[in-house]
MARMARDO-616078 format. One record per residue: x, y, z of N, C-alpha, C in turn; residue in one letter; residue number from 0. Coordinates in steps of 0.001 Angstrom, whole numbers, always signed. Layout:
<rs>
+---------+---------+---------+---------+----------+---------+---------+---------+---------+----+-----+
!  n_east ! n_north !    n_up ! ca_east ! ca_north !   ca_up !  c_east ! c_north !    c_up ! aa !   i !
+---------+---------+---------+---------+----------+---------+---------+---------+---------+----+-----+
!       X !       Y !       Z !       X !        Y !       Z !       X !       Y !       Z !  A ! NUM !
...
+---------+---------+---------+---------+----------+---------+---------+---------+---------+----+-----+
</rs>
This chain:
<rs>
+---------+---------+---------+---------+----------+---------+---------+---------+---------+----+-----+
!  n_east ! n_north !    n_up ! ca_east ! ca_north !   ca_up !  c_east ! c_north !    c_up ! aa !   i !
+---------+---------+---------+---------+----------+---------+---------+---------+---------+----+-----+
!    +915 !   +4514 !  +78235 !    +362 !    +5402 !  +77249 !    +418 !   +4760 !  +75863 !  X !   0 !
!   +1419 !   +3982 !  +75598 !   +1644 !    +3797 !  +74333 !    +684 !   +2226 !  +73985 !  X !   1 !
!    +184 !   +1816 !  +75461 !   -1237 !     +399 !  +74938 !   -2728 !   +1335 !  +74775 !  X !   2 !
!   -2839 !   +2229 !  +75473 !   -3787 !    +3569 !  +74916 !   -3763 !   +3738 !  +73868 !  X !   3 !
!   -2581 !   +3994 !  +73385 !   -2491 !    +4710 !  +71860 !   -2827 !   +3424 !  +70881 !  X !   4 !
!   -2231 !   +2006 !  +71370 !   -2421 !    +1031 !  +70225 !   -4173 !    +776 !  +70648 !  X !   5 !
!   -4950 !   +1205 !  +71148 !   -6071 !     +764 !  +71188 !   -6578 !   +1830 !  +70478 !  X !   6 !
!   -6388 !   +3085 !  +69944 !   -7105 !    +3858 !  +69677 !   -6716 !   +3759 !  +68223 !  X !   7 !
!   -5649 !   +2748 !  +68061 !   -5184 !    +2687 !  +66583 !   -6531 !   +1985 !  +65772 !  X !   8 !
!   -7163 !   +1014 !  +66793 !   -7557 !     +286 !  +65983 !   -8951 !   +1171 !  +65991 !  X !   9 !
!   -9317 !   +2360 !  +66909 !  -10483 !    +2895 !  +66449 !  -12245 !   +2424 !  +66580 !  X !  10 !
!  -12287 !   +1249 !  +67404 !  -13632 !     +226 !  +68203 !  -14525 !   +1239 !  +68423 !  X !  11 !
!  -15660 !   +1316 !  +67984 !  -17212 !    +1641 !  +68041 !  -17528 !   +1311 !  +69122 !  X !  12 !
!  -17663 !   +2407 !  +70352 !  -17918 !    +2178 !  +71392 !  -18497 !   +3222 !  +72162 !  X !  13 !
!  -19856 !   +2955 !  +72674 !  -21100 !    +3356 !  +73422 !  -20744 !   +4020 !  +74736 !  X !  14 !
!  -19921 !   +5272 !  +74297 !  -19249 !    +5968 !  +76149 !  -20050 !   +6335 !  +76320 !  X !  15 !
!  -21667 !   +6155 !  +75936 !  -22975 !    +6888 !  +77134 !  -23178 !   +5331 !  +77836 !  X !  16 !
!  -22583 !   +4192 !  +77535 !  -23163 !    +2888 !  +78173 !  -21698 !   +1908 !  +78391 !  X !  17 !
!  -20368 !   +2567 !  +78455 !  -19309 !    +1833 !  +78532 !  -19247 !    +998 !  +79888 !  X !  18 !
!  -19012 !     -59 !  +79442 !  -19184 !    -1440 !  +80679 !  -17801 !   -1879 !  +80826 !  X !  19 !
!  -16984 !   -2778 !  +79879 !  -16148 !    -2798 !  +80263 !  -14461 !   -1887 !  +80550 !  X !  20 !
!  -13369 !   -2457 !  +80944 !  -12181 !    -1310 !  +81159 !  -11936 !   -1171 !  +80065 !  X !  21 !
!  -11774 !   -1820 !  +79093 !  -10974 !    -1219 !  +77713 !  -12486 !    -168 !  +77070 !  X !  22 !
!  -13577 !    -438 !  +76925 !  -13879 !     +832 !  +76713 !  -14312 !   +2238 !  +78032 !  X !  23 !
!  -14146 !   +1903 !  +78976 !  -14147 !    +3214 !  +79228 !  -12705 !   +3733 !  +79491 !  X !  24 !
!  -11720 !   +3322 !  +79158 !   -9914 !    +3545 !  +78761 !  -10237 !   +4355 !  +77240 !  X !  25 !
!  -11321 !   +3510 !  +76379 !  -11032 !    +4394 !  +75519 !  -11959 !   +5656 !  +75427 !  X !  26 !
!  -13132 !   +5706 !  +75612 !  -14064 !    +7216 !  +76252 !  -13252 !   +7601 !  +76766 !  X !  27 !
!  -12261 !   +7752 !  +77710 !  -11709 !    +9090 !  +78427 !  -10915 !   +9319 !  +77541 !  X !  28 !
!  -10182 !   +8420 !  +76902 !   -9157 !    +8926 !  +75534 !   -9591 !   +9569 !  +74795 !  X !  29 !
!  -11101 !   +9210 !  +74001 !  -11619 !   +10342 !  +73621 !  -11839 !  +11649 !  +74249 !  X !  30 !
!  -12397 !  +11809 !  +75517 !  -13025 !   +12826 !  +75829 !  -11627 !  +14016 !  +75935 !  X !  31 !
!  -10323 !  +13155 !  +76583 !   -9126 !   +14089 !  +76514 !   -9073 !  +14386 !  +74995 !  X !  32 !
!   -9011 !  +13571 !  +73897 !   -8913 !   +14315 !  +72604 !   -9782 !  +15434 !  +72247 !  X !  33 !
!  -10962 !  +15775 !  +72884 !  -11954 !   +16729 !  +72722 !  -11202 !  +17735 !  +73433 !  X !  34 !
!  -10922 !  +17328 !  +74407 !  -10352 !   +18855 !  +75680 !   -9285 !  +19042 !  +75249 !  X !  35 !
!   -8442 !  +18647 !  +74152 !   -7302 !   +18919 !  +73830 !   -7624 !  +19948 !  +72627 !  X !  36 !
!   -8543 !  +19096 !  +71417 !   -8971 !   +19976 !  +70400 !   -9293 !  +21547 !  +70755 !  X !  37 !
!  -10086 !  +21783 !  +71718 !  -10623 !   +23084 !  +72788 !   -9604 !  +23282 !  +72722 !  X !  38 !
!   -8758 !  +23190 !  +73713 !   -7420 !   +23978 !  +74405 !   -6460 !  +24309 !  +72776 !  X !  39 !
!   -6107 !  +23210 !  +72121 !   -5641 !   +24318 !  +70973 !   -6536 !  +25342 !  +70003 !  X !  40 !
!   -7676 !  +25159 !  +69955 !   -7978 !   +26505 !  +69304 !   -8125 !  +27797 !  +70556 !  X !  41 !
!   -8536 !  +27496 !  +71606 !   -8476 !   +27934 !  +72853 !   -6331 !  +29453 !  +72490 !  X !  42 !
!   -5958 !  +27807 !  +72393 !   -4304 !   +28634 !  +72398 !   -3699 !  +29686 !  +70945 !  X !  43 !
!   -4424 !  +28892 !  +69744 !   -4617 !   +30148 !  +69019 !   -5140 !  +31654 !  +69572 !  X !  44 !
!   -5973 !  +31698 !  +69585 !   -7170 !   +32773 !  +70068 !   -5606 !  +33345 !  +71413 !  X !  45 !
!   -5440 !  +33030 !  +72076 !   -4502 !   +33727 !  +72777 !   -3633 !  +33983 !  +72270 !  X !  46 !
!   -2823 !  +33063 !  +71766 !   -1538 !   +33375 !  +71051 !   -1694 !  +34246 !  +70143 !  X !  47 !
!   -2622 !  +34761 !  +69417 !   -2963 !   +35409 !  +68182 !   -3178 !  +36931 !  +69229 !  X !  48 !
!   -3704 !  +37197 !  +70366 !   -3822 !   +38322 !  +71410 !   -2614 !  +38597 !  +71784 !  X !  49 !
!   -1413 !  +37481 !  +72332 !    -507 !   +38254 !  +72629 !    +757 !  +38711 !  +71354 !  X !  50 !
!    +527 !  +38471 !  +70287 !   +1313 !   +38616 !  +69263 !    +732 !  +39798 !  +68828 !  X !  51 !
!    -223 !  +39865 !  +69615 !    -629 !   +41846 !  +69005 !    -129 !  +42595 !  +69952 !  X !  52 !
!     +80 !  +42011 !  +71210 !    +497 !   +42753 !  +72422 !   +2581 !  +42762 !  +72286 !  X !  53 !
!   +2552 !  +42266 !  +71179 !   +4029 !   +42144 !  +71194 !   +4934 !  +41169 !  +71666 !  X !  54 !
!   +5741 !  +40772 !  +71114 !   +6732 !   +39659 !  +71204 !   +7270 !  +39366 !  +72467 !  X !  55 !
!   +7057 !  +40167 !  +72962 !   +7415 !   +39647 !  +74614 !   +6549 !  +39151 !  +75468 !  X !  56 !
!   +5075 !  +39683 !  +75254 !   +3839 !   +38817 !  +76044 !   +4045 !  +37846 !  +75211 !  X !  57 !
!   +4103 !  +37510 !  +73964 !   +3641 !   +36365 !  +73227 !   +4709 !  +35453 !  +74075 !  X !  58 !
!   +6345 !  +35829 !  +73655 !   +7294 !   +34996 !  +74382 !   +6841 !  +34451 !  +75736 !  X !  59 !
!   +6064 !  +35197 !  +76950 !   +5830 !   +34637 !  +78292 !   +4693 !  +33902 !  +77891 !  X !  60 !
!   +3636 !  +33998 !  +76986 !   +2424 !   +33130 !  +77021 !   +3041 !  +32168 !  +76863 !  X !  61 !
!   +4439 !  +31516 !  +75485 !   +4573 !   +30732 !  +75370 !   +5351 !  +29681 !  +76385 !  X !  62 !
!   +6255 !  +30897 !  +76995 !   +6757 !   +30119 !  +78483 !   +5795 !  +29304 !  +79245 !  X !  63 !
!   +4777 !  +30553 !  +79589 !   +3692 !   +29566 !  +80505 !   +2784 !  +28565 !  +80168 !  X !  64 !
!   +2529 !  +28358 !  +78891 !   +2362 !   +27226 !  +78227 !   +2560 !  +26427 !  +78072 !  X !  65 !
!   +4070 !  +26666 !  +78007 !   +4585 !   +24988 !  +78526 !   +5243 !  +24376 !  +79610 !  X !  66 !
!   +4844 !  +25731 !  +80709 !   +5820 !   +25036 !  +81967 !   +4301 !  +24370 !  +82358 !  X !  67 !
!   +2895 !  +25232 !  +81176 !   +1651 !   +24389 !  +82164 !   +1636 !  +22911 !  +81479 !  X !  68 !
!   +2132 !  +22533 !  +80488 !   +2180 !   +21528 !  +80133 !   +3128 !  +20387 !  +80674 !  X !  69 !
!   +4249 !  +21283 !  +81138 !   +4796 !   +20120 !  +82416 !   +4142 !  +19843 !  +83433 !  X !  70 !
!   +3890 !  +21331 !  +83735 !   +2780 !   +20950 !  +85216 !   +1833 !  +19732 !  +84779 !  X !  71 !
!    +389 !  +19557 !  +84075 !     +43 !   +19156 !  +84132 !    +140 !  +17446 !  +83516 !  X !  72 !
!   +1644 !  +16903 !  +83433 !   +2239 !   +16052 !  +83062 !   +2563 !  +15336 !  +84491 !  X !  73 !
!   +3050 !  +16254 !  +85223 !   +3845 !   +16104 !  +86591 !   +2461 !  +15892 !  +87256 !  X !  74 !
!   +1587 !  +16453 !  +87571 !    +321 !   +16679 !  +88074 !    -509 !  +15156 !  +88208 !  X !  75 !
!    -905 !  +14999 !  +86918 !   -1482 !   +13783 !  +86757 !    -224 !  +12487 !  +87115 !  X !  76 !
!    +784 !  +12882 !  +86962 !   +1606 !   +11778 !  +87499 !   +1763 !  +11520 !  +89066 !  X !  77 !
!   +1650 !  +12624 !  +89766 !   +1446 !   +12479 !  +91293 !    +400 !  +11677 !  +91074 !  X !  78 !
!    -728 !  +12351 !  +90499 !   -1939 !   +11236 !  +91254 !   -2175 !  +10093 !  +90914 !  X !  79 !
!   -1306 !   +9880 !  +89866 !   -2112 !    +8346 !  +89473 !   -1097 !   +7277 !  +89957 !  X !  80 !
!    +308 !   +8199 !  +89695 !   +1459 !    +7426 !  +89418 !   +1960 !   +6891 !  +88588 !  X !  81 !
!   +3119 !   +5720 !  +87767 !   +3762 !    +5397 !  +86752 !   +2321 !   +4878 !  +86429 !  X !  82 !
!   +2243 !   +4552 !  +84827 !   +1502 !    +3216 !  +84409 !   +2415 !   +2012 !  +84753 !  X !  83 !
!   +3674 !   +1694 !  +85201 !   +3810 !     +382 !  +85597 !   +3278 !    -377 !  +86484 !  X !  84 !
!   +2942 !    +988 !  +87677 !   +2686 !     +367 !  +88555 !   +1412 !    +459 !  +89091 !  X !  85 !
!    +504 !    +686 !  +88054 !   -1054 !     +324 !  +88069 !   -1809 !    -700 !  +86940 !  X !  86 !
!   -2896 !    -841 !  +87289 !   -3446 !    -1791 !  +86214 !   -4203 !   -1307 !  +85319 !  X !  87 !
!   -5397 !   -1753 !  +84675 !   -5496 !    -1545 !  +83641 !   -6445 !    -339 !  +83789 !  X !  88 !
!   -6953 !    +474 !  +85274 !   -7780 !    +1305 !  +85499 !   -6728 !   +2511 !  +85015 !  X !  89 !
!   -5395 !   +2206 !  +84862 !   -4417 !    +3772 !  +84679 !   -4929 !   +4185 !  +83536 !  X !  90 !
!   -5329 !   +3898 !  +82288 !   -5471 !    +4735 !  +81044 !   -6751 !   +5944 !  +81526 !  X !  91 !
!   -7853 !   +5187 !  +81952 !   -9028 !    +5979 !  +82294 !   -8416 !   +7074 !  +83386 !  X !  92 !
!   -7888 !   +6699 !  +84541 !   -7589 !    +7705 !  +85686 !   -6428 !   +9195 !  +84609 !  X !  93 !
!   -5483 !   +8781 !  +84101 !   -4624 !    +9424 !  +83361 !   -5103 !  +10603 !  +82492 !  X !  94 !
!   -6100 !   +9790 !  +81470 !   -6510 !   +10532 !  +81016 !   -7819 !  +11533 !  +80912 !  X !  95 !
!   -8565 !  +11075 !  +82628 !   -9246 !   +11688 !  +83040 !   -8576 !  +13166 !  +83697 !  X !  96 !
!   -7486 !  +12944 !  +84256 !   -6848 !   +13563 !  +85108 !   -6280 !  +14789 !  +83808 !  X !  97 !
!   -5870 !  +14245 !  +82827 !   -5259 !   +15428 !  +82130 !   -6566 !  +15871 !  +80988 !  X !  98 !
!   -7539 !  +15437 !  +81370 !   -8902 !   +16196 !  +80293 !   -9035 !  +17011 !  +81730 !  X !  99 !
!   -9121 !  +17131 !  +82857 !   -9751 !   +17850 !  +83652 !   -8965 !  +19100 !  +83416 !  X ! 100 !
!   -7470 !  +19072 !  +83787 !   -6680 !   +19980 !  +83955 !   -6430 !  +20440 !  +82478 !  X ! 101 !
!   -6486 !  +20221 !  +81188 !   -6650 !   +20855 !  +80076 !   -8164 !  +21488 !  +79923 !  X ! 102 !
!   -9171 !  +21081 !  +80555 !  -10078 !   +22162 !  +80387 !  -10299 !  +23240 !  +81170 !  X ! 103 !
!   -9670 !  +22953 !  +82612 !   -9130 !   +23883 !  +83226 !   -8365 !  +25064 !  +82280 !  X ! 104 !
!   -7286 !  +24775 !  +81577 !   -6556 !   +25744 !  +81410 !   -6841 !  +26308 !  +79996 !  X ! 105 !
!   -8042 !  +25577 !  +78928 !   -8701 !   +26259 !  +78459 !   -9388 !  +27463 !  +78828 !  X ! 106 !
!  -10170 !  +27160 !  +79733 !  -10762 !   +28182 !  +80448 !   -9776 !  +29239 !  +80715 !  X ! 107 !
!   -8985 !  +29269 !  +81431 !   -7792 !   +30233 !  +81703 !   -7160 !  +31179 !  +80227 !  X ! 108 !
!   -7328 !  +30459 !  +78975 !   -7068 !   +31021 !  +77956 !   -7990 !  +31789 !  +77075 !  X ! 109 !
!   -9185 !  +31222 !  +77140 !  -10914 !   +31830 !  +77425 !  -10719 !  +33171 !  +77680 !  X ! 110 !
!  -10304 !  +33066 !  +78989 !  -10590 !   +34457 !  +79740 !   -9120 !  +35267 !  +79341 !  X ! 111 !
!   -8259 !  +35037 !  +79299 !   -7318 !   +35843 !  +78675 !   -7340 !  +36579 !  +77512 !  X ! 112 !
!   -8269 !  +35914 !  +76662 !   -8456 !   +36241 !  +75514 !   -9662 !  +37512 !  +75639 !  X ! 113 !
!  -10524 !  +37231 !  +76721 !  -11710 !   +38054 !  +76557 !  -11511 !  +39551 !  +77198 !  X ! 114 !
!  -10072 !  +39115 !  +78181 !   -9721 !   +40135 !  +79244 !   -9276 !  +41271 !  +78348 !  X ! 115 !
!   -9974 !  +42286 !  +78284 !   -9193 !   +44171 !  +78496 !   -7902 !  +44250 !  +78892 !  X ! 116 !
!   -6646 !  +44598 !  +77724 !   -5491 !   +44847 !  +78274 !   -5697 !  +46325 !  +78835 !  X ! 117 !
+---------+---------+---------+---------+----------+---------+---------+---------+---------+----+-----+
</rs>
């Protein structure tokens, strides 16, 4: 994660409708997880702001389940891909494909919480 992060330090102009080689499509999925991340926190406002009207105790369990989903989906993508030690240079793309899927997943899930009729 942390040769991901030094590649995104440097910020490379790069064509993810035409990415050819691994370091840019390592960095398109890095982007695209930074998009599904941006979503999912305003996503978690918009809920969090619902259950803090519903009172301190839904808010308290949203925030529980929030972050046991954030282990989950830590643990999750780590089953499937496995360590980055022990893959090559395809792990940044698989990783962070794996956790843009399951964060827009659970956008969605906060979507609808928000829209749901207590």
């Amino acid at each position: 994660m942390i040769f991901t992060l030094f590649l995104m330090a440097a910020e490379p102009q790069v064509d993810c409708s035409n990415a050819m080689t691994q370091t840019d499509m390592n960095i398109c999925a890095y982007k695209d997880l930074q998009a599904a991340d941006r979503s999912l926190n305003a996503a978690w406002k918009q809920a969090a702001a619902k259950a803090r009207s519903e009172g301190a105790q839904q808010f308290a369990r949203l925030l529980d389940a929030q972050r046991k989903w954030l282990a989950f989906r830590d643990a999750q993508c780590l089953a499937e891909n496995g360590p980055r030690e022990e893959s090559g240079t395809i792990w940044p793309l698989v990783q962070n494909t794996c956790m843009q899927r399951l964060t827009e997943a659970r956008t969605d899930q906060l979507r609808e919480y928000v829209e749901t009729e207590n």
